[in-house]
C-alpha positions in Angstrom: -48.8 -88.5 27.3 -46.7 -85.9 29.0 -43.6 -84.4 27.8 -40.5 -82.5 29.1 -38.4 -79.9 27.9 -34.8 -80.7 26.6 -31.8 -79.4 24.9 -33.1 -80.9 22.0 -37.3 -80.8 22.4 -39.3 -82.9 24.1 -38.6 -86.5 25.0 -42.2 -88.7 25.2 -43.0 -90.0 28.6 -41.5 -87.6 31.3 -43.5 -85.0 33.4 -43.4 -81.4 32.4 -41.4 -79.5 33.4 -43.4 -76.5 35.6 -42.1 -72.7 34.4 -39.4 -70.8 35.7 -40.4 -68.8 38.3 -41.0 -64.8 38.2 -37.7 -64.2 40.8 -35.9 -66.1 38.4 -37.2 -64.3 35.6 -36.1 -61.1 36.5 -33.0 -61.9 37.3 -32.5 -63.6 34.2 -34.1 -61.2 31.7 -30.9 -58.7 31.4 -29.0 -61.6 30.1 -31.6 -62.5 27.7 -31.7 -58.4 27.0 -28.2 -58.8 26.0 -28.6 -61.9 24.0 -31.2 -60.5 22.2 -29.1 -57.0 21.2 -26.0 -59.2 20.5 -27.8 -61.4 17.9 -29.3 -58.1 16.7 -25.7 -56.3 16.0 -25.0 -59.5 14.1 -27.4 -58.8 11.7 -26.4 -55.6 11.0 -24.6 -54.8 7.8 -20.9 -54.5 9.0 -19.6 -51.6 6.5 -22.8 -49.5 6.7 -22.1 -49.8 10.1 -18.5 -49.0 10.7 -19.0 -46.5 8.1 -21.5 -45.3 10.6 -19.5 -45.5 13.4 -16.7 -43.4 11.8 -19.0 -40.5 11.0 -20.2 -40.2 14.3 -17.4 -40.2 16.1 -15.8 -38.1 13.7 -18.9 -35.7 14.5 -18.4 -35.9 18.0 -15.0 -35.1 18.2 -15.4 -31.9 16.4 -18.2 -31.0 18.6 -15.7 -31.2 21.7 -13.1 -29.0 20.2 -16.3 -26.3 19.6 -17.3 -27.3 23.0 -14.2 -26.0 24.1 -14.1 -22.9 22.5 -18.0 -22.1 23.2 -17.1 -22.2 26.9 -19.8 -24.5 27.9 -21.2 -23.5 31.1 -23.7 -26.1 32.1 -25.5 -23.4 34.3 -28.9 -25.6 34.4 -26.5 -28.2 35.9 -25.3 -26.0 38.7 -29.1 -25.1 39.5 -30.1 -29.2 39.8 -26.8 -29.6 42.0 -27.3 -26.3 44.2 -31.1 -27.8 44.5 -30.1 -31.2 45.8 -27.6 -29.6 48.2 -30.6 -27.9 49.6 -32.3 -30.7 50.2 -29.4 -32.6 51.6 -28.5 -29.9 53.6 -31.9 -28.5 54.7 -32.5 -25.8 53.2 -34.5 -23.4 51.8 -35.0 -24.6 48.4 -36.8 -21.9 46.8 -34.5 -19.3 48.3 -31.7 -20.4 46.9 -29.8 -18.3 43.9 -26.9 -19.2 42.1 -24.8 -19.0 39.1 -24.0 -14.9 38.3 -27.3 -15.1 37.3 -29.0 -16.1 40.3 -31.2 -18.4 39.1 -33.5 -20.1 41.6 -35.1 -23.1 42.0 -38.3 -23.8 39.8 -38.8 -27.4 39.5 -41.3 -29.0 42.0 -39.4 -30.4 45.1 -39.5 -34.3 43.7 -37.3 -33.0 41.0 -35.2 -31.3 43.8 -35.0 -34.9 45.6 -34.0 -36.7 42.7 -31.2 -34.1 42.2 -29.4 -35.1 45.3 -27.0 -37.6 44.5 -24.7 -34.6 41.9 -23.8 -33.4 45.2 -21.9 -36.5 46.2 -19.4 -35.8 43.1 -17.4 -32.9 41.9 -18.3 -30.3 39.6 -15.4 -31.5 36.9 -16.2 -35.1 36.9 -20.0 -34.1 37.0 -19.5 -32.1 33.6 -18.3 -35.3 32.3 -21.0 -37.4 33.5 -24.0 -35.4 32.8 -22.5 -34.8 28.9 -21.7 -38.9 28.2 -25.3 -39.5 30.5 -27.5 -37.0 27.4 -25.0 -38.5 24.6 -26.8 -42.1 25.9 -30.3 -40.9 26.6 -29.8 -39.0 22.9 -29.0 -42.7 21.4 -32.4 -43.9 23.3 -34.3 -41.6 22.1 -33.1 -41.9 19.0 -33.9 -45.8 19.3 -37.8 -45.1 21.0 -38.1 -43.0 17.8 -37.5 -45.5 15.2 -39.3 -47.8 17.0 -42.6 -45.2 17.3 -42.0 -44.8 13.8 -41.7 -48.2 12.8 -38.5 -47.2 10.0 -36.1 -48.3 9.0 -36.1 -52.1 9.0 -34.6 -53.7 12.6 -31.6 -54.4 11.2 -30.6 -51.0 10.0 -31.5 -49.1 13.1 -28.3 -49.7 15.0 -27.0 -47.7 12.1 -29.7 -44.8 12.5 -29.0 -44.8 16.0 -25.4 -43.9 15.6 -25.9 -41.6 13.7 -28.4 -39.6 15.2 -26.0 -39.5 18.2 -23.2 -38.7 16.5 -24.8 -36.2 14.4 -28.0 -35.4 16.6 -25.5 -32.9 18.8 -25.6 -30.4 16.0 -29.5 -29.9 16.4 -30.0 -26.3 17.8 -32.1 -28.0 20.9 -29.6 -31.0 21.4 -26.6 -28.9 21.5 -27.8 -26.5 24.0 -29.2 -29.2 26.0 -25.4 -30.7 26.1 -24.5 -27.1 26.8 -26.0 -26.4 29.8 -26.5 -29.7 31.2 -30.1 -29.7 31.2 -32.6 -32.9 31.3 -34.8 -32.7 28.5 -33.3 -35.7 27.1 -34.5 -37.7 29.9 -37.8 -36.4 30.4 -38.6 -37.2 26.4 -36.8 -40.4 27.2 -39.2 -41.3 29.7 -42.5 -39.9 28.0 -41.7 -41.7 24.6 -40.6 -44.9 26.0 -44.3 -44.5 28.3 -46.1 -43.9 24.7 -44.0 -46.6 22.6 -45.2 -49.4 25.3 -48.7 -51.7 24.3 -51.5 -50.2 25.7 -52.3 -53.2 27.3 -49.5 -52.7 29.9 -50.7 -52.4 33.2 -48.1 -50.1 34.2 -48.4 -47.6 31.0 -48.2 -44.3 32.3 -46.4 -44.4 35.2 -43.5 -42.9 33.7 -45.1 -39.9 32.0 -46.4 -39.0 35.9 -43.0 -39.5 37.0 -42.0 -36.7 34.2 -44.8 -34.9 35.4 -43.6 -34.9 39.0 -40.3 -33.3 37.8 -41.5 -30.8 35.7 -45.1 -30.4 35.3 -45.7 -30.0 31.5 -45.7 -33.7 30.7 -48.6 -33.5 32.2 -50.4 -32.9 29.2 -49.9 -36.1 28.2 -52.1 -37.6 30.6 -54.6 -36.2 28.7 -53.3 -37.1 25.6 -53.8 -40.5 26.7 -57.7 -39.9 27.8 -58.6 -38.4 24.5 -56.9 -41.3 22.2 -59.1 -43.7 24.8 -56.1 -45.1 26.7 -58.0 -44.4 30.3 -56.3 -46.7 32.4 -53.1 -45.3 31.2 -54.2 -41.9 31.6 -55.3 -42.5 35.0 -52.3 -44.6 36.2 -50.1 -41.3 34.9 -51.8 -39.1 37.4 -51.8 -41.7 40.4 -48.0 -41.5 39.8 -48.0 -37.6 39.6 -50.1 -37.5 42.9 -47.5 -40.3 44.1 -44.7 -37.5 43.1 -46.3 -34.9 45.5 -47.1 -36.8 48.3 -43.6 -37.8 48.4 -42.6 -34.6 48.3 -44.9 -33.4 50.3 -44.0 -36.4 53.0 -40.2 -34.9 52.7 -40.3 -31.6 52.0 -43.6 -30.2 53.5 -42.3 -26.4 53.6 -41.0 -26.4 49.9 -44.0 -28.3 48.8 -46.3 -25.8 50.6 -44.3 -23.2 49.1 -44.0 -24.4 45.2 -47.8 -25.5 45.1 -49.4 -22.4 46.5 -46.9 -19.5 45.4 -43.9 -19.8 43.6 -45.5 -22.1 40.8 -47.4 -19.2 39.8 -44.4 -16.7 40.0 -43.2 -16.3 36.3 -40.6 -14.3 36.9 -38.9 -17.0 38.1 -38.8 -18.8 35.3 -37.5 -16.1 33.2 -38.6 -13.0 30.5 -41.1 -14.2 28.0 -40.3 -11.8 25.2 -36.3 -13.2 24.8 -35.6 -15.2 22.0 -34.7 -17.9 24.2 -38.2 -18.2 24.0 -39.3 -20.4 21.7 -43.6 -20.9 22.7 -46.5 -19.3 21.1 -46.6 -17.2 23.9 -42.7 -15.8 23.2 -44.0 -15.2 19.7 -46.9 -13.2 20.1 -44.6 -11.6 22.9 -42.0 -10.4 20.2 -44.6 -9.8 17.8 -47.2 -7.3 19.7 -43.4 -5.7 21.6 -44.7 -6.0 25.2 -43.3 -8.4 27.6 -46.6 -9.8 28.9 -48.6 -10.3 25.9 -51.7 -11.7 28.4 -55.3 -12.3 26.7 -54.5 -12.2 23.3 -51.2 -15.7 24.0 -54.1 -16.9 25.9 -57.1 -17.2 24.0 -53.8 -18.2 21.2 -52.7 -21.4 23.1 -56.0 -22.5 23.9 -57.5 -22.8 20.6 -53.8 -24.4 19.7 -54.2 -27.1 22.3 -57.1 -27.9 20.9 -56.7 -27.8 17.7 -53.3 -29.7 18.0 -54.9 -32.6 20.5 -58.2 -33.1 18.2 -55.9 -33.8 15.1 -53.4 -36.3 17.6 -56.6 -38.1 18.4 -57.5 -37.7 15.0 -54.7 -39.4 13.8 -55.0 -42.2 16.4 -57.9 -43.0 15.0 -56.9 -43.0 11.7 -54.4 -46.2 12.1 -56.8 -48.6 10.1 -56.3 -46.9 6.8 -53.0 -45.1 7.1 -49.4 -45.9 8.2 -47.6 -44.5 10.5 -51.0 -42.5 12.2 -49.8 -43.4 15.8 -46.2 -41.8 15.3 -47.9 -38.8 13.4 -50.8 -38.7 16.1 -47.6 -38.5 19.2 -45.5 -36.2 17.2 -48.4 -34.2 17.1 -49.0 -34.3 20.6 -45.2 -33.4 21.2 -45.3 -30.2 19.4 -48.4 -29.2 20.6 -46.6 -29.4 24.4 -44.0 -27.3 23.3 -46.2 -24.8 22.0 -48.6 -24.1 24.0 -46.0 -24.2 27.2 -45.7 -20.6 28.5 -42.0 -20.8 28.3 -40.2 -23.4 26.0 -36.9 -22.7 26.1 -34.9 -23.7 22.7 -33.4 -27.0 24.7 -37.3 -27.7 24.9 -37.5 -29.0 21.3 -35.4 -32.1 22.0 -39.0 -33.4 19.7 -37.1 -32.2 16.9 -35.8 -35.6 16.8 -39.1 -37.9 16.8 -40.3 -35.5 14.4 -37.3 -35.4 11.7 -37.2 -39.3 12.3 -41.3 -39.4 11.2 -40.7 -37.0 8.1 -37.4 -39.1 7.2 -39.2 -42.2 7.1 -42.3 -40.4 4.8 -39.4 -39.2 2.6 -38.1 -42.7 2.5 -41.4 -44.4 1.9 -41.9 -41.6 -1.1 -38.5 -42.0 -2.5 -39.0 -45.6 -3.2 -42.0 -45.2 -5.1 -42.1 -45.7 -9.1 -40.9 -42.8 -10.4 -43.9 -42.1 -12.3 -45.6 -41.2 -9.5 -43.2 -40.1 -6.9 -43.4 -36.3 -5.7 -41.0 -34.3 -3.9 -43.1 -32.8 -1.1 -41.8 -35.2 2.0 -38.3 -34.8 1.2 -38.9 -31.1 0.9 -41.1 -30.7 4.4 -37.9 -32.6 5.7 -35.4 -30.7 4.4 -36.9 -27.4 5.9 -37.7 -28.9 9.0 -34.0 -30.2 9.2 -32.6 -26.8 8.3 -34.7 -25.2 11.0 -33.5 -27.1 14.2 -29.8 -26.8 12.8 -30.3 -23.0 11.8 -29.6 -21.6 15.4 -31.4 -18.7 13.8 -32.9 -17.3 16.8 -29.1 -16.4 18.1 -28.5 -14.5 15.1 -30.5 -12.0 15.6 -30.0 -9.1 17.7 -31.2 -9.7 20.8 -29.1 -8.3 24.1 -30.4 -6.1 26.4 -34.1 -5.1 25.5 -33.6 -5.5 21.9 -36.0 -8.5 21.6 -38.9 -6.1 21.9 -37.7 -4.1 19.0 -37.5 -6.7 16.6 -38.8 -5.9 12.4 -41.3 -7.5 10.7 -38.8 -9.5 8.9 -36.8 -10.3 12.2 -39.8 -12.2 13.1 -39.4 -15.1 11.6 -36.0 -15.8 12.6 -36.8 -15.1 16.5 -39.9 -17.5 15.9 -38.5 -20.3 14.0 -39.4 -23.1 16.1 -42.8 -22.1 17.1 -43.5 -21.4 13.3 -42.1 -24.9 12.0 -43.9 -26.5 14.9 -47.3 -24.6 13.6 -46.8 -25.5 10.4 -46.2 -29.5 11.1 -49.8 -29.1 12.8 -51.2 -28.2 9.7 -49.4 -30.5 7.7 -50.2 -33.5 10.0 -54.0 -32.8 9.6 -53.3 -33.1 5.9 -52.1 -36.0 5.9 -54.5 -37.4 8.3 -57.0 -35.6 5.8 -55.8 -37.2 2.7 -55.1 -40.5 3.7 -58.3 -41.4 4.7 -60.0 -39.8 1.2 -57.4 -42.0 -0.5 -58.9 -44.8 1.5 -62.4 -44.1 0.9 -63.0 -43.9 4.5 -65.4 -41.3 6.4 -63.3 -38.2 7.5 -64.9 -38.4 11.1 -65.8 -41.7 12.3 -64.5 -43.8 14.7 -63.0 -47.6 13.4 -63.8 -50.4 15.3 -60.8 -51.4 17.8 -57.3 -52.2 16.2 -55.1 -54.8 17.6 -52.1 -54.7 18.6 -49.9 -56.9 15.7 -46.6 -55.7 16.0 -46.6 -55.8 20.3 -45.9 -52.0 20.1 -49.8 -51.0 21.5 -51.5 -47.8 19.3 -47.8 -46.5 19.2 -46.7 -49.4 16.7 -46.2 -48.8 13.0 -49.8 -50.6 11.5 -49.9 -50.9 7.8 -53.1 -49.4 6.5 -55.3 -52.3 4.3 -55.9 -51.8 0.3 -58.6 -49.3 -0.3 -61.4 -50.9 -1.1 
């Protein structure tokens, strides 16, 4: 007997109804989208929430009045805007200086492309536009994080949301970000929204080659992807990132001659790697050894780095049977080990900071609510320090104009390296836990687990509870 769909269920007798089809799909899905977050905010708790929204906005309204008297340039945004009136305008995009700093061009000519429509608006509006448009992408990251992480419960993130962007803009990275109106917010945006999708999407990876074709160190996560045994989605990034040059190259064939065969391999265009701006391996070994081109020794440095940090993300990855939260420790680590091993990694480069304090405040949460017998401080402590470092701004408190970075003490050091040494150290402490969850498990420290599936619709990215050590 066939049936049909109703208001009320299915009435005996009729034919079925066939399924919507895919035009009308799309078109409906944002108003399903919307349905979906409005029944969502309903289920929120209403004081924690307000409560919430009063602190941040509270936050972010002292951050404008320090805004105001930091004199915020937004230089990077004058760069992306001077690049897309290149392009508009024809021309030469890697000529081009501006800002009293004459900074040029550095980003492949894609990103230039993409830059084009800040030119159709004025600088003033522009300022205001760029700030609200990294206040939203800071809320979506803060969202793809809690999602990676799989904490807190659904209902409460709204909550953790808003308060990450309310509070978020006091992080060292996040604040300068906002300050000069750069775009590390979207490019994490993009790669972590790529990492938080199933693995069985078709299309996983195409954003992380569209990140790559702005700004080529997202590459590296492309090969993340290989290692960790997502192929297809390693291979779809790097169609895309080809995709990214060709069109560039289709547009632009003078600039993309120009950035692929010299000025990607200019440095100095980029800027000093000794400053404290600096915050890579290489700007720490730099400041360390007092030269400004610390060459073999950074090298050989970064290298074993990469590979140390990729074999305990893939580690991790493969760890997910027996441990929670392994894929959002296996990313993180990933993440950091971009940032470190990157040449130059600026201090607006560690927008990660906020993935990674996300992940440690979930392991202090899950610690916290253990019997008390047994609880230990360590998590809250690791995220305590790792808090304290991203809102230390310690790097600009030491002395550090003219050529004083390569003259810095022993014990200026550590200051000038702060980010480079908290990101070393979450390295090591992410192959203990890796490490020591799987001896808790009684699980071989080496071996590969059979294939996981995919429960919770998140892909290898999802929170998977670990089963009861047998």
């Amino acid at each position: 007997m066939t049936t049909v769909q109703t208001e009320r269920g299915t009435r005996p007798g009729d034919p079925a109804r066939p399924p919507a089809p895919a035009w009308q799909r799309v078109l409906t899905a944002p108003a399903r989208q919307a349905a979906a977050v409005a029944a969502a905010l309903r289920a929120v708790p209403r004081r924690p929430l307000l409560a919430a929204a009063a602190l941040s906005l509270l936050s972010l309204l002292v951050y404008a009045v320090v805004r105001h008297f930091v004199h915020t340039s937004m230089v990077d945004m004058m760069v992306y805007r001077a690049e897309g009136a290149a392009v508009a305008d024809g021309h030469d995009l890697y000529a081009l200086r501006v800002t009293q700093w004459n900074l040029p061009a550095t980003y492949p000519p894609f990103a230039a492309m993409l830059f084009v429509p800040t030119t159709w608006f004025g600088v003033p509006f522009l300022r205001l536009a760029v700030t609200a448009g990294n206040l939203l992408l800071l809320a979506t990251l803060a969202h793809l994080s809690f999602k990676l992480v799989g904490w807190p419960r659904r209902d409460l993130r709204p909550i953790g949301v808003l308060l990450v962007t309310g509070l978020g803009v006091w992080l060292e990275p996040v604040f300068t970000t906002l300050r000069y109106g750069q775009i590390n917010l979207a490019l994490a945006c993009l790669i972590l929204w790529d990492l938080t999708r199933p693995d069985s999407a078709r299309s996983k990876g195409v954003a992380i080659g569209i990140a790559a074709g702005i700004k080529l160190t997202p590459g590296l996560f492309a090969v993340y992807l290989l290692i960790t045994g997502r192929v297809r989605a390693a291979f779809v990034a790097g169609a895309t990132f080809v995709g990214t040059f060709l069109i560039g190259a289709l547009f632009l064939p003078d600039a993309t001659r120009g950035f692929w065969t010299k000025y990607m391999f200019d440095s100095s265009r980029v800027g000093s790697t000794v400053i404290v701006d600096n915050q890579s391996l290489r700007g720490l070994v730099a400041r360390y050894l007092q030269i400004e081109n610390p060459g073999t020794v950074a090298t050989v440095l970064g290298a074993l780095v990469a590979v140390a940090g990729l074999s305990v993300a893939a580690w991790a990855h493969r760890s997910a049977r027996w441990s929670p939260r392994a894929d959002a420790w296996s990313v993180c680590t990933a993440l950091v080990t971009a940032v470190l091993i990157s040449p130059i990694s600026w201090t607006h480069h560690w927008v990660w900071c906020v993935p990674v304090l996300v992940l440690l405040a979930a392991e202090a949460a899950h610690e916290h609510s253990r019997p008390a017998a047994v609880r230990h401080l360590r998590w809250r402590v690791i995220f305590g320090l790792t808090l304290a470092a991203f809102l230390s701004f310690a790097m600009w408190a030491v002395p550090h104009k003219g050529d004083l970075d390569l003259h810095l003490s022993v014990l200026k050091q550590f200051p000038a390296g702060v980010y480079p040494l908290t990101g070393l150290c979450f390295l090591v402490v992410a192959a203990l836990r890796v490490r020591s969850r799987r001896l808790a498990a009684g699980a071989p420290l080496v071996r590969v687990p059979a294939p996981r599936t995919d429960a919770d619709g998140l892909g290898s990215t999802g929170a998977q509870k670990a089963p009861a050590a047998r």
